[in-house]
C-alpha positions in Angstrom: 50.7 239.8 51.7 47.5 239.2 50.0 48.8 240.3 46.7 52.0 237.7 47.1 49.2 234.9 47.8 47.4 235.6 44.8 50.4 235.8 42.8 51.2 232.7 44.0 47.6 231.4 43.2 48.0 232.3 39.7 51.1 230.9 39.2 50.3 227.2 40.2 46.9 227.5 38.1 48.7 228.5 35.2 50.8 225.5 35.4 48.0 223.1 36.0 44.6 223.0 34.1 45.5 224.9 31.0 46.2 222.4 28.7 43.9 219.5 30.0 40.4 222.4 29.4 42.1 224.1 26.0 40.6 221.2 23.9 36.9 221.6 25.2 36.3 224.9 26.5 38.9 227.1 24.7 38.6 228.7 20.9 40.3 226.8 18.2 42.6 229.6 17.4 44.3 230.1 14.3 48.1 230.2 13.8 48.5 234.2 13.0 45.4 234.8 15.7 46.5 237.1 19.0 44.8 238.7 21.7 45.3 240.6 24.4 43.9 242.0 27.5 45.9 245.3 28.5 45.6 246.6 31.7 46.4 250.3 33.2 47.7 249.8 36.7 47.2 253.3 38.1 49.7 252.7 40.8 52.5 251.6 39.3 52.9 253.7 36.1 52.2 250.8 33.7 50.1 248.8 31.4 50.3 245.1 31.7 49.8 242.9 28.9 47.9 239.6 28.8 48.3 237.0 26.5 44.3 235.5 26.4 45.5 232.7 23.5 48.3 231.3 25.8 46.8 232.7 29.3 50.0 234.2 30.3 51.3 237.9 31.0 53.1 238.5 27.8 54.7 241.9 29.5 54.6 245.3 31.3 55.1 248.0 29.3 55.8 251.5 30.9 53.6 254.5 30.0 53.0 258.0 32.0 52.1 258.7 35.6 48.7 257.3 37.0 47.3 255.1 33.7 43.4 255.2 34.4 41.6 255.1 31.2 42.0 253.1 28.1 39.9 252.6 24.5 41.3 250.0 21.9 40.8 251.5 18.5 38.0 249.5 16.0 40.2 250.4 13.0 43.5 249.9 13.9 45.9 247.8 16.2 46.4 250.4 18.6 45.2 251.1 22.4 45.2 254.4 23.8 46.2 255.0 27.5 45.1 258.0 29.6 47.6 259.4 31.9 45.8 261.3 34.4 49.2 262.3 36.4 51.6 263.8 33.3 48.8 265.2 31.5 49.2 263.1 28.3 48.0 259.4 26.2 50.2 256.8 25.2 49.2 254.8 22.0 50.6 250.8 22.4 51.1 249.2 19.3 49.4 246.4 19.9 51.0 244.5 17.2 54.5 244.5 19.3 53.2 246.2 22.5 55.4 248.7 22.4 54.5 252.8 22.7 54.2 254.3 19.3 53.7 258.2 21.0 52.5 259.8 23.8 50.6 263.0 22.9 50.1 266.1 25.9 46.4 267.1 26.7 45.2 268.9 29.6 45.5 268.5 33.0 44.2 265.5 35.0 42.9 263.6 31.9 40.9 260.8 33.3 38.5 259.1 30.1 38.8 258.2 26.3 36.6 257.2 23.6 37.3 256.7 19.9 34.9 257.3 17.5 33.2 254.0 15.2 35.6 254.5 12.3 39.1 255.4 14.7 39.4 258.6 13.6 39.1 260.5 16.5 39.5 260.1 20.1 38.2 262.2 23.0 39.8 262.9 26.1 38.0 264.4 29.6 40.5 266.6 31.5 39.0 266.4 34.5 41.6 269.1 36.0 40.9 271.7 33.3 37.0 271.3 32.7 37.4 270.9 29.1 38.2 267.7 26.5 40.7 267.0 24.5 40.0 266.4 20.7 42.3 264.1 19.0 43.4 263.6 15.3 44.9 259.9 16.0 46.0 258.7 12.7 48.1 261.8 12.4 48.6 261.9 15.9 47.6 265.2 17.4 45.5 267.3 19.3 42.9 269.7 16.8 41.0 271.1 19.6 40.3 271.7 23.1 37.1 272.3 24.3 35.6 273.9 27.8 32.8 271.7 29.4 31.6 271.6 32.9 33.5 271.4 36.7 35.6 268.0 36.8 34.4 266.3 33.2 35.0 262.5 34.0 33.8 260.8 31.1 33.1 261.7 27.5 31.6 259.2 25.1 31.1 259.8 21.8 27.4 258.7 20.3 27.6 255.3 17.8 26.7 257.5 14.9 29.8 260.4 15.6 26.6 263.0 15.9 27.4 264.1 19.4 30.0 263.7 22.5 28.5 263.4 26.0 30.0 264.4 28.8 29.5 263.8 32.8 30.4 266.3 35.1 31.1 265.6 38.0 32.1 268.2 40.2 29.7 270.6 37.8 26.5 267.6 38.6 25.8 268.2 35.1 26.1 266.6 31.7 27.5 268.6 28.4 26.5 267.9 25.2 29.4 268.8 22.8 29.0 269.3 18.7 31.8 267.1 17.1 31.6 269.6 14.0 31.9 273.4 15.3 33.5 271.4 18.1 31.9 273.6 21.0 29.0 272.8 23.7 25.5 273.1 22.2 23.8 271.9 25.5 23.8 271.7 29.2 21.8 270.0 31.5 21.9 271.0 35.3 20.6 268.8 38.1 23.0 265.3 37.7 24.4 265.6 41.5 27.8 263.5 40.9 27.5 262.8 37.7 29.9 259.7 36.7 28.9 257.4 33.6 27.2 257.7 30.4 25.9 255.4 28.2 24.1 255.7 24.8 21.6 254.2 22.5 23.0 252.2 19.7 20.9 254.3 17.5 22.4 257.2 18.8 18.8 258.9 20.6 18.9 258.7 23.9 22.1 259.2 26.6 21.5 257.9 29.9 24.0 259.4 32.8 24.5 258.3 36.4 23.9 261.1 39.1 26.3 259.2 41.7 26.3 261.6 43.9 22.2 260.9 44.6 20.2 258.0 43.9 18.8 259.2 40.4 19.8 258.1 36.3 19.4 261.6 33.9 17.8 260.6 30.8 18.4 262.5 27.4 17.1 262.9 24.0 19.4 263.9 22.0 19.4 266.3 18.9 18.4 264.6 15.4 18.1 266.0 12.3 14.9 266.0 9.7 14.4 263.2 7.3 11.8 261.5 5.9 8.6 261.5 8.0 10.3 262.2 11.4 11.0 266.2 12.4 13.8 267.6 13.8 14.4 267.5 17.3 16.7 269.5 19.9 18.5 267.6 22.6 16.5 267.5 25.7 15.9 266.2 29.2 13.3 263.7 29.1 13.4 262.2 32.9 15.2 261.6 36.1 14.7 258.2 37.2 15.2 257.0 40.7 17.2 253.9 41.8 19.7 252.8 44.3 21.9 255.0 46.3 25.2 256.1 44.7 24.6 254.7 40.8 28.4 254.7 39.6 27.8 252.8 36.5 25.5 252.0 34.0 25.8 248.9 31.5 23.8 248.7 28.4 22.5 245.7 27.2 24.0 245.3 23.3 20.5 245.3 21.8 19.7 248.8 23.9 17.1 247.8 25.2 17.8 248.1 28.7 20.3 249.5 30.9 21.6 248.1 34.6 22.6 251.1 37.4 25.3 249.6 39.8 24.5 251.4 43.2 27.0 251.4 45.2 25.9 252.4 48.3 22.5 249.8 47.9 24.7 247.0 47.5 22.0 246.9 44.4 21.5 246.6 40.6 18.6 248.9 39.2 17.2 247.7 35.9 15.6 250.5 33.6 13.6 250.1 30.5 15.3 252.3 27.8 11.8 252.4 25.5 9.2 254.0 28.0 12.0 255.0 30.4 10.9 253.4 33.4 13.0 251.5 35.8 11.2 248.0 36.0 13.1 246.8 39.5 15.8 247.4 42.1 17.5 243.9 43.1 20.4 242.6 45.9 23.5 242.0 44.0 26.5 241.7 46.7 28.5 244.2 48.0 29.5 247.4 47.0 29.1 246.7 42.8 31.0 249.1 40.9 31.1 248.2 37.5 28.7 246.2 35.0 28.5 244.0 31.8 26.2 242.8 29.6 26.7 239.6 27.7 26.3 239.6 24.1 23.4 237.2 23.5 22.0 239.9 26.0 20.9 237.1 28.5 23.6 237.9 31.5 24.7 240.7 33.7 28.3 240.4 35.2 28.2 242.2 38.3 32.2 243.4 39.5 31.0 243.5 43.9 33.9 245.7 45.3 33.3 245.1 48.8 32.6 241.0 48.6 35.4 240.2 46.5 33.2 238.3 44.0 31.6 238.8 40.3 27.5 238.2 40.4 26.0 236.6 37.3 22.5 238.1 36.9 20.1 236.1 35.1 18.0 238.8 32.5 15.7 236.9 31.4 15.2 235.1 34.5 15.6 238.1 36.8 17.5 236.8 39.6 21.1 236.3 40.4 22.4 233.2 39.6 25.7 232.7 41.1 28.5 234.7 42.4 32.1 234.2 41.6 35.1 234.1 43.8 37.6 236.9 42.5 40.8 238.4 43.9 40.5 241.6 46.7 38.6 244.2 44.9 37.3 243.7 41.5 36.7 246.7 39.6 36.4 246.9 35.7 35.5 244.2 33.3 36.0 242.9 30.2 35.0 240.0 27.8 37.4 237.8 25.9 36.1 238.3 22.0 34.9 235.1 21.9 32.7 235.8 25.0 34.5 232.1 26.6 36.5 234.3 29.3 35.1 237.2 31.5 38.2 239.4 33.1 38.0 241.2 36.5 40.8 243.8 37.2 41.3 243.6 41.1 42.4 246.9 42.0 43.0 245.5 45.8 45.0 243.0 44.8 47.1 243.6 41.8 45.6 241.1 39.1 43.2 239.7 36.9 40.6 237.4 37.7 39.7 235.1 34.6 36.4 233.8 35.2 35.1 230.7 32.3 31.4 232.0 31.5 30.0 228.6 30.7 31.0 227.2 33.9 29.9 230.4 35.8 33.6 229.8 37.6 37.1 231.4 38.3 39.8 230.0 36.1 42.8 231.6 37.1 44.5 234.7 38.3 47.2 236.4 36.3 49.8 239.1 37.9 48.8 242.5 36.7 50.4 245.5 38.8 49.5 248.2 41.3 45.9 249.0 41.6 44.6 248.0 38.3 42.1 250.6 37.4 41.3 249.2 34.1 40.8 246.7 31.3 40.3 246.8 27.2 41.1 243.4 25.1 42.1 244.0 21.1 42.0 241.1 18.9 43.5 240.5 15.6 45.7 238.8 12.6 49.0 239.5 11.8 49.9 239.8 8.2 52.0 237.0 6.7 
């Protein structure tokens, strides 16, 4: 019933304040311009596709069993959808939304990320403790490689040096050379470990030990040149915050990183430079997932259990309002423009759009069953 009601809810906002707020609070968007939010709903065996220029779902497209994770490629007009129950990933072609290929991996596949320039994409197999290394321009799988118990997220580092990976069942974090393409380090003692996020300059990984109340901090290996030596990857500190830290967003100029704690019903902040966490604060209820505006002055805050987004002040250090969402919110995403903030709400099968200078909701749009998670592409077609 709830999902019907929201439907519903969507579908008479649609109709009403779209066109009266376009002309003040919406881009000026060009006639070739599109964008879209894409959507894996893990329950339903589909991606949905959201038209962010017109506000509108612009379709469903069918993909593999269970959908979870999804990376949109920097280079290309592609999106690549993880298909954690037939063991494979569907590129979209985001140009007519349509699936180009689907390409088998291992079992359980859960995470992807593409490297800077869109070359390669790596995939955590969560079923078979290994991930998959992926040729995507020519469409193929070059190598497999054997990490920890339960990998659940592999990120590649900004400058292509290094892929870390999370553990989970393992409560570990692998550090895998891109190059020989095997493991060159492992560190023990991550109880639960979920997310990873990385330094834009590539030194440091930080990793959420969910399954405690701690954040794993890593150096991680550089080479020799000019007046700074070589260094080794390396555990540098375990840092305590809330119980059960499921996330970690990264503020765009690195400098600090925000723990969701689940369990706390609190956001940790940590300072990246002297690796320190500077405060623990009350966010709402059960926050799952974070983001970081791009002027670096907000936090978005996705509160499972209170059916709201918070809107954490940075510089102000305080939470500043809290937006009604739909039953659940989960992952987020930004429009490219920054003008639109999306919540996938798993418990009620759609998308919140919240307007970020009004700190409000905007509308709900129809997604699918349990939507698990959410990548916008942008772009220009060709004449």
């Amino acid at each position: 019933m709830r999902t019907l009601v929201t439907r519903g809810l969507a579908l008479l906002l649609v109709a009403g304040p779209i066109s009266s707020c376009r002309k003040h609070d919406f881009p000026d968007y060009p006639a070739r311009y599109r964008e879209f939010a894409y959507v894996s709903n893990s329950g339903g065996n589909t991606v949905a596709v959201l038209d962010l220029v017109n506000i509108r779902v612009d379709r469903t497209v069918r993909v593999g069993i269970h959908p979870t994770g999804l990376a949109a490629s920097p280079t290309r007009n592609e999106i690549y959808v993880v298909n954690s129950g037939s063991n494979s990933v569907s590129i979209i072609n985001a140009e007519n939304n349509t699936v180009a290929a689907t390409l088998a991996v291992q079992r359980a596949p859960y995470f992807i990320s593409v490297d800077e320039r869109g070359e390669r994409g790596y995939v955590a197999n969560s079923g078979s403790n290994s991930i998959s290394v992926v040729d995507l321009p020519r469409r193929r799988v070059i190598a497999t490689v054997g990490v920890g118990e339960q990998p659940g997220v592999a990120r590649v580092t900004p400058d292509g040096a290094a892929i870390v990976v999370s553990n989970r069942r393992g409560n570990s974090v692998s550090i895998v050379d891109p190059v020989a393409l095997r493991v060159r380090s492992v560190f023990p003692g991550c109880p639960g470990a979920t997310d990873i996020a990385i330094l834009p300059d590539s030194s440091k990984a930080f990793a959420a030990c969910s399954g405690g109340h701690q954040v794993m901090v890593l150096g991680l290996q550089r080479a020799a040149h000019g007046n700074i030596s070589a260094g080794a990857d390396r555990e540098i500190a375990l840092l305590d915050v809330g119980q059960t830290p499921v996330s970690l967003a990264l503020k765009p100029d690195g400098g600090e990183i925000f723990a969701c704690n689940f369990d706390s019903n609190t956001i940790s902040e940590i300072e990246t430079g002297p690796n320190e966490v500077a405060g623990t604060y009350p966010v709402g209820g059960h926050p799952s997932h974070g983001l970081v505006s791009r002027d670096n002055s907000l936090l978005y805050v996705s509160n499972f259990g209170s059916d709201s987004v918070a809107v954490y002040g940075i510089d102000d250090g305080r939470l500043l309002v809290s937006m009604q969402t739909g039953h659940a919110p989960d992952a987020l995403a930004l429009s490219a423009s920054g003008h639109l903030l999306l919540a996938a709400d798993s418990g009620s099968g759609d998308v919140a759009l919240l307007r970020t200078r009004l700190q409000a909701m905007f509308t709900l749009l129809p997604s699918g069953n349990a939507p698990s998670d959410i990548v916008v592409k942008a772009f220009e077609v060709k004449r």
